[in-house]
C-alpha positions in Angstrom: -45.3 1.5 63.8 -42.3 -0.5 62.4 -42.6 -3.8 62.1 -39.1 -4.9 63.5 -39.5 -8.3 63.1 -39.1 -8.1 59.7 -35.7 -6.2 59.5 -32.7 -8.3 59.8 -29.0 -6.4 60.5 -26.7 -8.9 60.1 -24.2 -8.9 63.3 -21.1 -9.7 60.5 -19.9 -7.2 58.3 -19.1 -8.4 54.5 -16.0 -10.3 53.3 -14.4 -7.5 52.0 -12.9 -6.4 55.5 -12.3 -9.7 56.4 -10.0 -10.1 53.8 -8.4 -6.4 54.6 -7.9 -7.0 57.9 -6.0 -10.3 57.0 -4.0 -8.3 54.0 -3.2 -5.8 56.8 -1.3 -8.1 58.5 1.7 -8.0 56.1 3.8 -5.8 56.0 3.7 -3.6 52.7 0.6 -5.0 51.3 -2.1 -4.0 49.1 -5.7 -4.5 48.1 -7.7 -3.2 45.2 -11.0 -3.5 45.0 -12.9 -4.3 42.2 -15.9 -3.0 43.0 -18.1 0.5 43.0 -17.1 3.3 45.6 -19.1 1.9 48.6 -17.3 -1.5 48.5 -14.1 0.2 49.6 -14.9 1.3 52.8 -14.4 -1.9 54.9 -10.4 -1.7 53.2 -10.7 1.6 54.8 -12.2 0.4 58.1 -9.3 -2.3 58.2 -6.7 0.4 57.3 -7.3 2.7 60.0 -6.2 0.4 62.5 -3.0 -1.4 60.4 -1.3 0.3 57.7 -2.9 -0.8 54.1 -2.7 0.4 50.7 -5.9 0.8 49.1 -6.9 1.0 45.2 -10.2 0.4 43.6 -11.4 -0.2 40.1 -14.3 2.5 40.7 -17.1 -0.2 38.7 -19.8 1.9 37.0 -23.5 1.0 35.6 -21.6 0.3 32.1 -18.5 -1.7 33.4 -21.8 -3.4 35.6 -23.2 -4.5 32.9 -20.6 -5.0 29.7 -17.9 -6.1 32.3 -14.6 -4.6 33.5 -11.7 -6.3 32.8 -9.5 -3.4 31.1 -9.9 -1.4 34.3 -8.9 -4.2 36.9 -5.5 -4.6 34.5 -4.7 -0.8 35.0 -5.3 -0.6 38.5 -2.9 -4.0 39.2 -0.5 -1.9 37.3 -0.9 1.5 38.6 -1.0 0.1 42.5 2.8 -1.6 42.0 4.2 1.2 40.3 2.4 3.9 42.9 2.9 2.3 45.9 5.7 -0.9 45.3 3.8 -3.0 47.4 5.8 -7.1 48.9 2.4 -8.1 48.0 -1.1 -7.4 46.6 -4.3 -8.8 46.4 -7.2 -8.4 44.0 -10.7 -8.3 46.2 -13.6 -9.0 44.1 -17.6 -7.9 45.1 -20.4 -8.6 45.0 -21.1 -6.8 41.6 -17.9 -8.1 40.2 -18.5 -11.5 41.2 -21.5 -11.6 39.1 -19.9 -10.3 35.9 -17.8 -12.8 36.2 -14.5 -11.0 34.9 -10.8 -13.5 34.7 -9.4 -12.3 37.4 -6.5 -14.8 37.7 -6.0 -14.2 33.9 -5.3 -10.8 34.2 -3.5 -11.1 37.5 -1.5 -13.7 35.4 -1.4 -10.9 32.3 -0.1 -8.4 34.4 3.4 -10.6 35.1 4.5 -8.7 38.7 7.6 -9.4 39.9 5.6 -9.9 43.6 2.6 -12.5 44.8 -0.4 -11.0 43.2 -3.5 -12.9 44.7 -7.2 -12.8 44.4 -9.6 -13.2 46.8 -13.2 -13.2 46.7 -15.1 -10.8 49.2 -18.5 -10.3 47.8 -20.9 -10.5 50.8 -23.8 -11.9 48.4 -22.1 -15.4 50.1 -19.1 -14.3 52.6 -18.9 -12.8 56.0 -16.4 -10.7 58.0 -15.3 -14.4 59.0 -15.5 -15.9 56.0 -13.0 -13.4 54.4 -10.5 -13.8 56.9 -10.8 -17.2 56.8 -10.4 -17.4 52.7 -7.6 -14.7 53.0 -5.4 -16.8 55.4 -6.0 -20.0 53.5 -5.2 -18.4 50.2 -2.3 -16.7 51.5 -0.7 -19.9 52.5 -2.1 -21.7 49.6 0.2 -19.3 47.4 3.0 -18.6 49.5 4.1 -21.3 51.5 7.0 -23.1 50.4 9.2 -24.4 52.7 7.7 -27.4 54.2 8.3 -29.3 57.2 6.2 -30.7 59.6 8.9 -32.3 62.2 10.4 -28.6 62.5 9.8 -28.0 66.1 7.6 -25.1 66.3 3.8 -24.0 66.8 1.8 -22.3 64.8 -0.3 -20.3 66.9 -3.2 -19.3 64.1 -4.1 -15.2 65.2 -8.0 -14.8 65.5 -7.3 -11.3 63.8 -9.2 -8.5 65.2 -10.5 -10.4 67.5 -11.1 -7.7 69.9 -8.4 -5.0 70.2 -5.9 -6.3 71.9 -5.5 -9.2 70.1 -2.1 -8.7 68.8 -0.8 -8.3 72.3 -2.4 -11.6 73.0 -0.4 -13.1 70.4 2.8 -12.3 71.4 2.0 -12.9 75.1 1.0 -16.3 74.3 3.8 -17.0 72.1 6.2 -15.8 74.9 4.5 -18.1 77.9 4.9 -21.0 75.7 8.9 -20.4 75.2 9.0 -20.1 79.0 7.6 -23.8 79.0 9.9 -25.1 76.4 7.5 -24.7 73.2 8.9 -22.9 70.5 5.8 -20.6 68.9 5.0 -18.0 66.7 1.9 -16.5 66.0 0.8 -16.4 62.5 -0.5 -13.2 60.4 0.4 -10.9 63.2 3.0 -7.8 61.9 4.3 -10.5 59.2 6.3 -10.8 56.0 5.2 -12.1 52.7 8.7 -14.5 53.6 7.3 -15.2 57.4 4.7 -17.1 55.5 6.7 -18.4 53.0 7.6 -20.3 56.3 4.6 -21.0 57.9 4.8 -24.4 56.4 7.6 -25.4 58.7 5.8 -26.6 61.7 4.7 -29.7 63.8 1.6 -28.5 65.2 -1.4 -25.2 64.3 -3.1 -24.4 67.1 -6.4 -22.8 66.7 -7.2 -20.5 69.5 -10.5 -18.3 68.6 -12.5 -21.2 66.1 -14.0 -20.3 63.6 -11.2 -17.5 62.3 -8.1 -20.0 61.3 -10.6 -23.3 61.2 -10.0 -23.3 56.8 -6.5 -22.7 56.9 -5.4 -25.4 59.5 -7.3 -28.0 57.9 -5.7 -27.4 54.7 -2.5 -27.5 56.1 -3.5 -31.0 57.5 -4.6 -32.3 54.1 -1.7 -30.5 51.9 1.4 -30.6 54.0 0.4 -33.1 57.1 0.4 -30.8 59.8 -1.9 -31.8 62.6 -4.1 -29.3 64.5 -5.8 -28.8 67.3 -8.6 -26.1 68.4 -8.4 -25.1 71.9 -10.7 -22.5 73.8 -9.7 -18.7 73.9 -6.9 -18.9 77.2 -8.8 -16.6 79.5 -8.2 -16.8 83.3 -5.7 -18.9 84.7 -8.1 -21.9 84.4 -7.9 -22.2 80.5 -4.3 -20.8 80.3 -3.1 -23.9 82.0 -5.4 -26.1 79.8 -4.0 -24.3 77.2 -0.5 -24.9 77.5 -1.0 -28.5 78.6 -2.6 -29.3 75.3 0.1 -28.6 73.1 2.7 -29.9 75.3 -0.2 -33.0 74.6 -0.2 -32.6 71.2 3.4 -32.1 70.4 4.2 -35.3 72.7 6.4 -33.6 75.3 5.9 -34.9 78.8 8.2 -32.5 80.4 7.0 -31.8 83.8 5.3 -28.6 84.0 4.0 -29.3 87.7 6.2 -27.0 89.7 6.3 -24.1 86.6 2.2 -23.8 87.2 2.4 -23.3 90.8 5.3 -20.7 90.6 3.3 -18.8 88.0 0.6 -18.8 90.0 2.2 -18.0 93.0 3.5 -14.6 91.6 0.2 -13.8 90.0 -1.5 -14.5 93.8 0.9 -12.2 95.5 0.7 -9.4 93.0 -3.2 -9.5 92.9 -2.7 -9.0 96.9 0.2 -6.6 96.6 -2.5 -4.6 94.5 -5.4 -5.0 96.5 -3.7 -4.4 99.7 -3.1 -0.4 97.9 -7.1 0.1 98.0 -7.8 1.6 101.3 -10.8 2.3 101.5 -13.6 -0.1 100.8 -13.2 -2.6 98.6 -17.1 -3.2 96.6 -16.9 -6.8 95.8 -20.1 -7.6 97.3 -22.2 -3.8 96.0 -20.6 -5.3 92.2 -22.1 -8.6 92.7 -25.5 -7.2 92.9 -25.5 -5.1 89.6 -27.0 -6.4 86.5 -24.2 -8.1 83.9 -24.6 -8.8 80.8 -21.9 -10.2 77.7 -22.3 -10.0 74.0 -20.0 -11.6 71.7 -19.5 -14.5 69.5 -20.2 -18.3 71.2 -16.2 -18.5 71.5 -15.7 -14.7 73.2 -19.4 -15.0 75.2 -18.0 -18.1 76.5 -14.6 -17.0 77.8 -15.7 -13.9 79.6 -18.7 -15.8 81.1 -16.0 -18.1 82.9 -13.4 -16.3 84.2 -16.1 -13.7 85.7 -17.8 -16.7 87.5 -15.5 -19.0 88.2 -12.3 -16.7 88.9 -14.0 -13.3 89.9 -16.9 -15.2 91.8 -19.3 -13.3 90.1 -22.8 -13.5 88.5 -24.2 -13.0 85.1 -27.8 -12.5 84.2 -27.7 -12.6 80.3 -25.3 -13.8 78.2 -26.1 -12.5 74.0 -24.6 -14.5 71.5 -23.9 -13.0 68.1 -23.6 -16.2 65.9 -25.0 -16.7 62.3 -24.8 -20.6 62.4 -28.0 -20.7 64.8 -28.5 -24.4 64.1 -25.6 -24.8 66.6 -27.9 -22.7 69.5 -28.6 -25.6 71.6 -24.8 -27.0 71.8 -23.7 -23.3 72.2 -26.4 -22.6 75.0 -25.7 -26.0 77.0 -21.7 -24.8 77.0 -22.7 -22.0 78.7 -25.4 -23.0 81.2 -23.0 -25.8 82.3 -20.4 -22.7 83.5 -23.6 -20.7 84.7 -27.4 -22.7 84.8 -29.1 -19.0 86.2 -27.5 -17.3 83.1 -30.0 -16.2 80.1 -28.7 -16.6 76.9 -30.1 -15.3 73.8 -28.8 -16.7 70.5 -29.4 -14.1 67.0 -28.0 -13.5 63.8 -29.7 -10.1 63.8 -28.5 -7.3 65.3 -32.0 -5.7 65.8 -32.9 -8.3 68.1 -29.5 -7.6 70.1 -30.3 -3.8 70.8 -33.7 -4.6 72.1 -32.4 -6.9 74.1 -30.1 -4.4 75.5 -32.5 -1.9 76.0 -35.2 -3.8 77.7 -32.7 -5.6 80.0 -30.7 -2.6 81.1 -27.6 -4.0 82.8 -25.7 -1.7 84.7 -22.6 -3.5 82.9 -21.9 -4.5 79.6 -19.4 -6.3 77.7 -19.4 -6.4 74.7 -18.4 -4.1 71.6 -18.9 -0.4 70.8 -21.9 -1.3 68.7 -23.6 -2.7 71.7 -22.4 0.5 73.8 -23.9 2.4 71.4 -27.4 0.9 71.5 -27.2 1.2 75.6 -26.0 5.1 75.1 -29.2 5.9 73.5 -31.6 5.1 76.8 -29.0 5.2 79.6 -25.1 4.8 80.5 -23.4 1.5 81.7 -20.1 0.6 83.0 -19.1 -0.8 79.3 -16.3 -3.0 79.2 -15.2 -3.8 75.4 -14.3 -7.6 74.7 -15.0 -7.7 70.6 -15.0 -5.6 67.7 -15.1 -3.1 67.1 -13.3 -1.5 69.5 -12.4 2.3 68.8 -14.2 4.3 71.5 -10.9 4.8 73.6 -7.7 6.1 73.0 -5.4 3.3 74.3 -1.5 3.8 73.6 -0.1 1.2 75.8 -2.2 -1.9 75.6 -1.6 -5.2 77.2 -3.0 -9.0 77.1 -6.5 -10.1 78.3 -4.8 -13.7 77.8 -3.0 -15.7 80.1 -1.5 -14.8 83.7 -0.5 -11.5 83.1 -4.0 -10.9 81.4 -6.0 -12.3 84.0 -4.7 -9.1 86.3 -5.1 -6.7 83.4 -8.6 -7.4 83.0 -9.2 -7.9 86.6 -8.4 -4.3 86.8 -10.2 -3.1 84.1 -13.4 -4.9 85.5 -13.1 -3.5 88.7 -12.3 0.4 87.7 -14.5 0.6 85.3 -17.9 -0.9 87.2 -16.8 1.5 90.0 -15.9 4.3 88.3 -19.6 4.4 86.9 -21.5 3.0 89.9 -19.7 4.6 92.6 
């Protein structure tokens, strides 16, 4: 038999559509890869979701091994004149990278009348985080220009992709914030190559999923003295009101917010009762307790959904899997989550192998988690799946709403609840 120790699946895709998904983002925007045919499908993965042009410089064994310079010139050219892109970037992999062809010299040859950037994707060093990390920073690195760090607005830094309705998220959050007095915007979210121009005006970057956004507010920090802070993702109506109390922390307004909380709570209580009160027959609280749970995500997503569920849907559960590659952190992750829920397993991998046994040995009746994980229950038996990360692609969604704040606490209380008993009962 196969020895499965000995076969590691990473749980993070490469670089490549880290930086795609990030290039996405902007509206009009191009990649090309300079790589062989295989290294363009994660641009492809990232442009199904958000419109993306894609080019490629179709590397061979020769330009492998004598280099392949003259063919990354012709594609810069060919991808501005084919497709007029606002802005384009130049994605080097893992075989390119060890060529070790100018890239920024021929970007430089090539004189575009647009931002022309390169960014390195090759998975040989950079995850799916990574690249969206080096994209962001890069982007701003080049682009931003007008700077002010007393202009009264917050960055709110996008943890792109996060899970699919990430964007809504976004906007939600940035809204709630207005209604408190906070001018936000979130950045890399259905943006302009001159949004970002901007980005530099701003008192505060907020971090909201660390790590994604982690590189790019500290060098804002460092190059243009804009302060940051990293705050946990705003799940349930706990960490929403944590959430907006640290900026209004951060960017020193001590506006009272005291009476705001308790109406926005107040409406969220009475239409959580107006929507209960339309279930009329029995309501299964106590049968969903009893059925086995179990999250998979990264620490920040793992530890979200693992709160609200027990502390704002009173509910258990039994393992918690989290997908991490920086496994030295285990301990600090694990004790995060045992403080919100001591009878809780958790499980800690950078292997993806390990994660569908786990699956498949526990069997819990519900999952959240991603399709991948849905995918590895499908093959002994069916749960109620619930996704919470990427990727996220199994359902056809047209109107999609926030899992964040007040309104999202509802959404995903109803999503919870339909979708354990629409499988259970």
């Amino acid at each position: 038999m196969r020895n499965t120790t000995l076969c590691i699946d990473s749980i993070e895709k490469c670089g490549i559509l880290g930086v795609s998904h990030v290039i996405a983002q902007i509206a009009n925007s191009s990649v090309v890869i300079h790589g062989p045919k295989g290294c363009v499908y994660p641009a492809y993965e990232a442009s199904i979701n958000y419109p993306l042009n894609i080019n490629y410089t179709e590397m061979c064994e020769k330009s492998t091994v004598f280099g392949g310079e003259n063919d990354v010139s012709e594609k810069i050219v060919d991808e501005f004149y084919e497709n007029r892109p606002d802005l384009m970037a130049v994605v080097t992999t893992c075989s390119s990278e060890i060529i070790g062809d100018d890239i920024d010299g021929l970007i430089k040859l090539a004189n575009l009348p647009i931002p022309v950037i390169r960014i390195d994707g090759g998975g040989f060093l950079n995850t799916q985080t990574s690249g969206m990390n080096m994209a962001m920073k890069a982007l701003i690195e080049m682009l931003c220009e007008n700077i002010d760090n007393s202009y009264p607005i917050v960055n709110l830094i996008s943890p792109i992709c996060i899970s699919s309705s990430w964007q809504e998220d976004m906007k939600y959050l940035s809204n709630l914030l207005n209604e408190f007095g906070i001018k936000a915007r979130p950045l890399f979210c259905n943006a302009t190559v001159e949004d970002i121009r901007n980005y530099g005006r701003a008192c505060l970057n907020v971090v909201i999923c660390s790590p994604i956004g982690q590189d790019a507010a500290e060098y804002m920090h460092k190059k243009y003295e804009i302060p940051y802070i990293t705050l946990p993702y705003p799940l349930g109506l706990e960490k929403t009101e944590f959430f907006i109390k640290s900026i209004l922390k951060a960017v020193q307004n001590k506006k009272d917010i005291s009476s705001l909380l308790e109406e926005k709570r107040a409406i969220i209580k009475s239409r959580f009762n107006s929507g209960m009160g339309k279930v009329n027959s029995f309501r299964h609280f106590e049968y969903i307790k009893k059925l086995k749970k179990m999250i998979v995500g990264t620490p920040e997503i793992a530890l979200a959904f693992l709160s609200i569920i027990v502390n704002e849907f009173e509910d258990k559960i039994d393992t918690v899997i989290v997908k991490d590659l920086e496994v030295d952190d285990a301990e600090v992750i694990k004790a995060k989550l045992k403080e919100v829920s001591p009878l809780t397993e958790v499980i800690i991998t950078d292997d993806n192998q390990i994660v569908k046994e786990s699956i498949q040995s526990c069997k819990p009746q519900v999952l959240f988690g991603s399709d991948t994980e849905y995918y590895f229950a499908k093959e002994l038996y069916e749960p109620a799946y619930i996704n919470i990360c990427y990727p996220g692609a199994r359902e056809i969604c047209f109107n999609r709403y926030p899992v964040v704040g007040y309104e999202g606490t509802l959404y995903f209380f109803e999503k919870w609840y339909n979708k354990i008993i629409y499988r259970h009962l």
